[in-house]
Backbone bond lengths (Angstrom), bond angles and torsions (degrees), N, CA, C in turn:
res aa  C-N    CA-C-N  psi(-1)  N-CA   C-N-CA  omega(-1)  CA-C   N-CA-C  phi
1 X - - - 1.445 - - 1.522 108.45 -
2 X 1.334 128.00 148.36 1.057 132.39 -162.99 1.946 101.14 -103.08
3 X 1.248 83.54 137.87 1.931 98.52 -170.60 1.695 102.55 -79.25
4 X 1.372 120.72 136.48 1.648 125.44 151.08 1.136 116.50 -29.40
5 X 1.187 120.62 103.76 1.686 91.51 150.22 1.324 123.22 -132.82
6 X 1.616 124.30 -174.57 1.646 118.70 -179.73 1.593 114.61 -33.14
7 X 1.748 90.46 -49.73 1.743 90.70 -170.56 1.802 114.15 -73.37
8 X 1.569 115.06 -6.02 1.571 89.32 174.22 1.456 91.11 -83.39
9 X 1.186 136.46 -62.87 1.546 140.95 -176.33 1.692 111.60 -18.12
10 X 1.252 124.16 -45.75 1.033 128.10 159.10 1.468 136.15 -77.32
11 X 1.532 116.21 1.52 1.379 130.11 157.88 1.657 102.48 -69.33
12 X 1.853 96.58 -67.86 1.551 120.31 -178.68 1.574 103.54 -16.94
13 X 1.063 101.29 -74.94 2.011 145.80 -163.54 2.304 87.32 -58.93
14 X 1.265 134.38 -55.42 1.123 116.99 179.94 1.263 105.44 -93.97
15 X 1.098 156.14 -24.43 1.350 137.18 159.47 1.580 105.01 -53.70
16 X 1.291 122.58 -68.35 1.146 135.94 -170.84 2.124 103.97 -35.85
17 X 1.511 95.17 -27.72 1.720 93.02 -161.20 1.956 92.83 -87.69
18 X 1.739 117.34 -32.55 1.254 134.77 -165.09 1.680 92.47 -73.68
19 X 1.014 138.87 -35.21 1.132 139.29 -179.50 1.724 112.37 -81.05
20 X 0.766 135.58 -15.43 1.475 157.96 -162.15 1.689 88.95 -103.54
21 X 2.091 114.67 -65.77 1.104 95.67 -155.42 1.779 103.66 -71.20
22 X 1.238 118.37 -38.41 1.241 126.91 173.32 1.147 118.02 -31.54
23 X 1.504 127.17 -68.65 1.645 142.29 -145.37 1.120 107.83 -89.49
24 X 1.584 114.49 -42.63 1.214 131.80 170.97 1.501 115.76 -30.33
25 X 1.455 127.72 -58.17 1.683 120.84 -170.88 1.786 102.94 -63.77
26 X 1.605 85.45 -40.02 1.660 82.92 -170.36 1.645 120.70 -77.64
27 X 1.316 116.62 11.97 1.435 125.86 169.48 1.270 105.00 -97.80
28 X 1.024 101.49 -62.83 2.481 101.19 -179.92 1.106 89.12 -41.98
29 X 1.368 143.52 -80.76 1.401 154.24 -137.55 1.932 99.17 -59.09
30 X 1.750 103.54 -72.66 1.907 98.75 159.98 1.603 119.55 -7.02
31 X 1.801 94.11 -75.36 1.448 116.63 -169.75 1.261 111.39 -27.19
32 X 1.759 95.20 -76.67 1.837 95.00 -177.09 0.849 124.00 -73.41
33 X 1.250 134.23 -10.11 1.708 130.41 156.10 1.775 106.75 -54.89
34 X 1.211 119.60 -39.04 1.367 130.86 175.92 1.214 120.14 -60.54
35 X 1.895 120.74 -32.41 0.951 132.17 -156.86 1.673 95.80 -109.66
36 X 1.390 110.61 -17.27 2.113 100.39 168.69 1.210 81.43 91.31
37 X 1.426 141.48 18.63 1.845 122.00 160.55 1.581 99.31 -75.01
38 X 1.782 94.32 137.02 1.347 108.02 178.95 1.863 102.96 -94.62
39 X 1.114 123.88 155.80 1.382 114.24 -174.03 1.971 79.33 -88.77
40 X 1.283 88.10 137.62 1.666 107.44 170.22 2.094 120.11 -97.51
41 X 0.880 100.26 104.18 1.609 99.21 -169.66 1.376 104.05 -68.38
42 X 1.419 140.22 151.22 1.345 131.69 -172.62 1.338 103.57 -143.33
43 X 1.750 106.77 122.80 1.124 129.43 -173.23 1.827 110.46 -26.55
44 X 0.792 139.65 -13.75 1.605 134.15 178.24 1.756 100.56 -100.86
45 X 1.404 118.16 6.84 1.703 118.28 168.74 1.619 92.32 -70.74
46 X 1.768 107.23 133.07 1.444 99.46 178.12 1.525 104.36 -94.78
47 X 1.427 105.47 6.58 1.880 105.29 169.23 1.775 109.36 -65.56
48 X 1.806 95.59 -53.63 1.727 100.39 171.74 1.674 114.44 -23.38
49 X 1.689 90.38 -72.16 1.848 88.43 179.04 1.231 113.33 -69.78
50 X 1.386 155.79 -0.99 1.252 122.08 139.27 0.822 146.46 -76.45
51 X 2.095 123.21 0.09 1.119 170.21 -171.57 1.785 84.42 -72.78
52 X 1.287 93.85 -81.47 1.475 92.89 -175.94 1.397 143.23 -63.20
53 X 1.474 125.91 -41.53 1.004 139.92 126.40 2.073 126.10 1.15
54 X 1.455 99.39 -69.36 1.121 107.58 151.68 1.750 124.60 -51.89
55 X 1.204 130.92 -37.87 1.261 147.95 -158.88 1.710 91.53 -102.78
56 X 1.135 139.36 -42.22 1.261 131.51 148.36 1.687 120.66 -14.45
57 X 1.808 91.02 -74.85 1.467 113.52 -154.63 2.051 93.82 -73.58
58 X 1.116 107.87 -30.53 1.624 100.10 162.53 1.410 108.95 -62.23
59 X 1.513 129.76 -69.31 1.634 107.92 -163.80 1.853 104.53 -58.87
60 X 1.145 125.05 -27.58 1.728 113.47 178.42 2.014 97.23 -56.68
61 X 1.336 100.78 -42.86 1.325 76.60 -155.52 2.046 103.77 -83.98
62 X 0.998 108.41 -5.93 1.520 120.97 -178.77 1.801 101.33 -71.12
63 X 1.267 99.38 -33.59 1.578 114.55 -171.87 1.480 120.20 -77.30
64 X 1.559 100.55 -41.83 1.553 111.74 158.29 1.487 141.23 -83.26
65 X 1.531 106.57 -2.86 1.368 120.40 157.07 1.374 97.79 -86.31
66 X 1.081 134.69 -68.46 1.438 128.54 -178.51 2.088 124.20 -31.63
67 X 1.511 87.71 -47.78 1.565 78.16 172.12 1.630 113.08 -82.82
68 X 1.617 119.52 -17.80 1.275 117.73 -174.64 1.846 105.75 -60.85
69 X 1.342 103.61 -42.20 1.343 101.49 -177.82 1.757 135.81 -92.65
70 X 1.612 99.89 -6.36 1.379 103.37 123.27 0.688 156.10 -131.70
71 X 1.637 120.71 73.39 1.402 149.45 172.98 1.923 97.35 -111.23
72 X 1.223 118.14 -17.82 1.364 111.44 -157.36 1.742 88.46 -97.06
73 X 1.806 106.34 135.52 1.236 97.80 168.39 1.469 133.64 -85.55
74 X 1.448 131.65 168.80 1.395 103.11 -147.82 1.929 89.68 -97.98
75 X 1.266 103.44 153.67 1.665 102.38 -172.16 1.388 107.65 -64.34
76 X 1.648 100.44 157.27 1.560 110.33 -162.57 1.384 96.44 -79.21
77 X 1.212 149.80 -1.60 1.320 147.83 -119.45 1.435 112.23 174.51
78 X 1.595 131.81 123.78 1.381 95.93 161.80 1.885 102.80 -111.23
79 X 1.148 105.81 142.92 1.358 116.91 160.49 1.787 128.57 -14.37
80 X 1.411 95.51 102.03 1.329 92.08 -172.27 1.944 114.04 -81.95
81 X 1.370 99.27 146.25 1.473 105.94 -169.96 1.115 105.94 -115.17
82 X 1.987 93.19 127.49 1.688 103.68 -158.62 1.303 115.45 -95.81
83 X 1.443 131.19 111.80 1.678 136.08 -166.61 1.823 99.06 -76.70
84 X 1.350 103.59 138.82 1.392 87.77 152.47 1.289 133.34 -113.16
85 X 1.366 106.77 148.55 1.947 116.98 -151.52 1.710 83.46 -94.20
């Protein structure tokens, strides 16, 4: 049978620490996925302000189709569609 020694203890002891450093992110990370934490974005993310920014330039342009189409009057007539007999 093979005897203990310092040097398996110190295999034990760095695997044991490589597995820790490894597994470790990917367990916290599990957790709060486990736990229903939403990642919270915080107003100094400079994605936020381009988030919005973008979301700006949609209501201008949501706003100017909207008045473009009622500004247009509605036709006196609609277009008659010609069958053929």
């Amino acid at each position: 049978m093979h005897d203990f020694t310092i040097f398996d203890l110190g295999g034990v002891v760095a695997v044991g620490w490589i597995l820790v450093k490894v597994l470790g992110p990917f367990a916290r990370a599990l957790a709060k996925r486990l736990e229903g934490g939403v990642p919270v974005a915080t107003a100094t993310d400079p994605e936020v302000h381009e988030l919005r920014e973008e979301l700006e330039q949609l209501h201008e342009r949501v706003d100017f189709l909207e008045r473009t189409i009622t500004s247009r009057p509605p036709p006196a007539e609609l277009p008659r569609v010609r069958t053929p007999v």
